[in-house]
SEGU-32710 format. One line per field, with one value per residue (C-alpha): residue in one letter; x, y, z. Coordinates in steps of 0.05 Angstrom, whole numbers. Each point is the difference from the previous one (the first is absolute). Layout:
# residues N
type: a;...
u: X;...
v: Y;...
w: Z;...
END
This chain:
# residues 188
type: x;x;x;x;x;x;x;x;x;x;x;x;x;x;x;x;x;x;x;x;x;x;x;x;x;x;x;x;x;x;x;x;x;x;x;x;x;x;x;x;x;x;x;x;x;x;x;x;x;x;x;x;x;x;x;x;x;x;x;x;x;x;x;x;x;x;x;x;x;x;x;x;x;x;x;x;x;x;x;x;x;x;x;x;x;x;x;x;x;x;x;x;x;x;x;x;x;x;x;x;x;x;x;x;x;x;x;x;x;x;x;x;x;x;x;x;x;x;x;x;x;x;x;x;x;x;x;x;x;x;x;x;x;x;x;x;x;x;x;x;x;x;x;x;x;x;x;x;x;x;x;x;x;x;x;x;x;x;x;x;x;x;x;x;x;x;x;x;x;x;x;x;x;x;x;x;x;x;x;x;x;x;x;x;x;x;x;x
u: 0;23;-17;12;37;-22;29;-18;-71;1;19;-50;-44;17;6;-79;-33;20;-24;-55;-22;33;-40;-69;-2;-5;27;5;-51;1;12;50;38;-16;24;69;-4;6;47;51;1;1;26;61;-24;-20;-2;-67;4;-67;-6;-50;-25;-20;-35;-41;-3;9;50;45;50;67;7;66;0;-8;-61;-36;-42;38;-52;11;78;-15;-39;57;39;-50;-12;63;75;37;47;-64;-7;-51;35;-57;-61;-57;-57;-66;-52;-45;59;7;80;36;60;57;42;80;-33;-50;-57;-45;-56;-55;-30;-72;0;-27;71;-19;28;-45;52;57;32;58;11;19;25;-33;-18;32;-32;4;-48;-53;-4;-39;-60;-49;28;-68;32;65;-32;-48;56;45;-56;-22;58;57;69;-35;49;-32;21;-51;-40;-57;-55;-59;-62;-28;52;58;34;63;23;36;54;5;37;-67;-32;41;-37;-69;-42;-32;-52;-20;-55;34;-9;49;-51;13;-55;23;52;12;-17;45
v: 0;69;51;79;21;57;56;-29;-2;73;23;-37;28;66;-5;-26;40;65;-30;-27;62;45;-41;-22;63;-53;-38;-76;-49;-75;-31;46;-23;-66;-4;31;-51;-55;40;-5;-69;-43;-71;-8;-73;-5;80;0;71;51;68;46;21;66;-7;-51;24;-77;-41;-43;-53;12;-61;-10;7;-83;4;53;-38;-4;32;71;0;-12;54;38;-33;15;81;20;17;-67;33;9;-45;-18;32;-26;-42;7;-49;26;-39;-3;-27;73;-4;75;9;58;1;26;59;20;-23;-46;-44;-35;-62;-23;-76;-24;15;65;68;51;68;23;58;33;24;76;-10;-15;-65;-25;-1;-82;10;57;-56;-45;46;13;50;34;16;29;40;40;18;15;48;35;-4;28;-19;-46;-64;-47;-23;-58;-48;-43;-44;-36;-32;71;21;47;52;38;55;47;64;59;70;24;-49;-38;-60;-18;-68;-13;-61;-35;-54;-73;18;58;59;53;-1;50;42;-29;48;-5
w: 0;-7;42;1;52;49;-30;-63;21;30;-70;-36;54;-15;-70;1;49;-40;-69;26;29;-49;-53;28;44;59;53;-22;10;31;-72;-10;58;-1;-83;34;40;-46;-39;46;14;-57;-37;-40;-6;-76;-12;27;26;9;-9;-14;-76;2;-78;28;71;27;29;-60;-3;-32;-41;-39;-77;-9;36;-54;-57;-55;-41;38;-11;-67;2;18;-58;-52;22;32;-21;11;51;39;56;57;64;57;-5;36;11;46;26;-55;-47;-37;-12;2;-39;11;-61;-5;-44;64;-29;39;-30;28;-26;13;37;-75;-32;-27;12;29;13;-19;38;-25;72;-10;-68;-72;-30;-64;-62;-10;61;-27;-62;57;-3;-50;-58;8;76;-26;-57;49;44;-57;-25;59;44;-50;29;47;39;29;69;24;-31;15;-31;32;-18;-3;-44;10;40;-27;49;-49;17;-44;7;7;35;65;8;-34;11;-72;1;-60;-17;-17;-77;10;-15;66;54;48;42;67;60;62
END
């Protein structure tokens, strides 16, 4: 087992009490502490480690790249720069897998197989990955959001959402019917 160490745990202590409260506006609650908790004390035995996933806002396993179906890192393969590799695997309760990428993207795959978002974490997504969307999708934004990158991407049974920045426009949530034909701006 490894443990943190008290001064350890006074700075991780520190270091969470002022981001919680510096980002929820509030002290932290009993799941809070209790997913600290487990946190800290955790198995090397067969990298079964947990940690929290903030995109999903639930507890996941880290599971090492042999563990991931092979039809997500071909995924990978097939859509990504071969120097691109999976850096950390997650796998959540309901067998949703999380991918963080060496280019600091992270993916996340429905439990079918399928990839439901792809998150380009601060930075824009490539344009082997626009071509998974509907060209309808693409056209729109390239018509009414001139200069427009795209930084996430997601699609769903109810179709898509593509959360676009522009010099104009920081950051814009632009939902779309499964066809591709726009539906609506997402309000915050």
């Amino acid at each position: 087992m490894k443990r943190i160490t008290g001064f350890w745990l006074m700075c991780l202590f520190l270091f969470t009490f002022t981001n919680v409260k510096a980002q929820y506006g509030q002290m932290m609650t009993p799941e809070m502490w209790k997913g600290m908790h487990e946190m800290m004390n955790y198995s090397d035995n067969n990298s079964i480690k947990t940690e929290w996933s903030g995109s999903s806002n639930q507890y996941a396993h880290i599971v090492s790249v042999n563990q991931i179906p092979q039809a997500l890192i071909e995924f990978v393969k097939t859509n990504f720069d071969k120097n691109i590799t999976i850096r950390k695997a997650r796998l959540q309760n309901n067998n949703v897998y999380e991918l963080d990428l060496s280019n600091g993207n992270e993916i996340t795959f429905h439990s079918s197989g399928d990839w439901h978002h792809i998150d380009g974490e601060g930075k824009y997504l490539s344009e082997s990955l626009l071509k998974l969307m509907p060209s309808s999708v693409m056209d729109y934004v390239k018509k009414n959001y001139s200069n427009a990158k795209i930084k996430e991407l997601s699609k769903c049974s109810e179709g898509w959402e593509v959360e676009i920045s522009t010099p104009k426009v920081n950051d814009e949530t632009l939902m779309f019917y499964p066809n591709g034909t726009f539906m609506k701006i997402e309000e915050e």
